[in-house]
C-alpha positions in Angstrom: 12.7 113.7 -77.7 10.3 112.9 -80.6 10.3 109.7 -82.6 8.6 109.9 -86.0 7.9 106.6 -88.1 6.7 105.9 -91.5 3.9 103.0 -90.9 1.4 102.2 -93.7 -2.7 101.9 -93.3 -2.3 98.5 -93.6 0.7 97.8 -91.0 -1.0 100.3 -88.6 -4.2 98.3 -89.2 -2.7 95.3 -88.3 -1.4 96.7 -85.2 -4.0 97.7 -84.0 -6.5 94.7 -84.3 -3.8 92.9 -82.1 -4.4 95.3 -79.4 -6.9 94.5 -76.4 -10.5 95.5 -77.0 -10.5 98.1 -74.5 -7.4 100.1 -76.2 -9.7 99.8 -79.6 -12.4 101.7 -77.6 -10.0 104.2 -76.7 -8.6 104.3 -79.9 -12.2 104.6 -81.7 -13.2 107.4 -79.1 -10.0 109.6 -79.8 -10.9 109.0 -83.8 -14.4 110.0 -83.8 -13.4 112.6 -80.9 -11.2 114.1 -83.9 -13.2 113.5 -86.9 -16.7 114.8 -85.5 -18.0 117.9 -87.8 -21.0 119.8 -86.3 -23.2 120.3 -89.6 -24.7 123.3 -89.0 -28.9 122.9 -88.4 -30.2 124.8 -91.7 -33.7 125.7 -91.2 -36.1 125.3 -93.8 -37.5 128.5 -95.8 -41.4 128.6 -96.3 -40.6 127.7 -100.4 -38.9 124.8 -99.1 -42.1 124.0 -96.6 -43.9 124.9 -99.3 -42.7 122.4 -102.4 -42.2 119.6 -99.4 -46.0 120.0 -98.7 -47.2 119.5 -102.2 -49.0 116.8 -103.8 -47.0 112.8 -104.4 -47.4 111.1 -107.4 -48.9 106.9 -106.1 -46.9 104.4 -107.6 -50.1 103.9 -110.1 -49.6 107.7 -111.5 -46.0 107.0 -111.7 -46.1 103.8 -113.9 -48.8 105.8 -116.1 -46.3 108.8 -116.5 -43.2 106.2 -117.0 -45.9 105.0 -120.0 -46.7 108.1 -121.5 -43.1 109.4 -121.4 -42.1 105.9 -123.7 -45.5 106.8 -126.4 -44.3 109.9 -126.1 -40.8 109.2 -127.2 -41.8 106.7 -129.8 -44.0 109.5 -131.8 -40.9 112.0 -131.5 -38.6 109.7 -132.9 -40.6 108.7 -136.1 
């Protein structure tokens, strides 16, 4: 015999935070049981160790580029 019902999010929500603490552990162990997706481990290439190795702008060179880029965009808009 098999019983089907129709229960919203919200109903089933409701339900369920009126349910002993140790039946919401159970409940959030089958869930994530169900839901886990092993992500596959991507190596990285040497062009990828490459570019991650390269130099970093300091927040000083930033705020100088942030600068030039606005003179910049003042003299192409005249």
């Amino acid at each position: 015999m098999q019983l089907t019902v129709d229960i919203e999010f919200n109903e089933l929500l409701k339900i369920i935070k009126q349910l002993p603490a140790f039946q919401i552990e159970k409940i959030k162990t089958e869930v994530n049981e169900k839901t886990v997706v092993n992500k596959p481990i991507v190596e990285k290439s040497e062009f990828q160790e490459f570019l991650l190795s390269g130099p970093v702008m300091s927040e000083e060179q930033y705020q100088g580029y942030l600068e030039n880029r606005q003179q910049f965009n003042k003299w192409r808009s005249k």
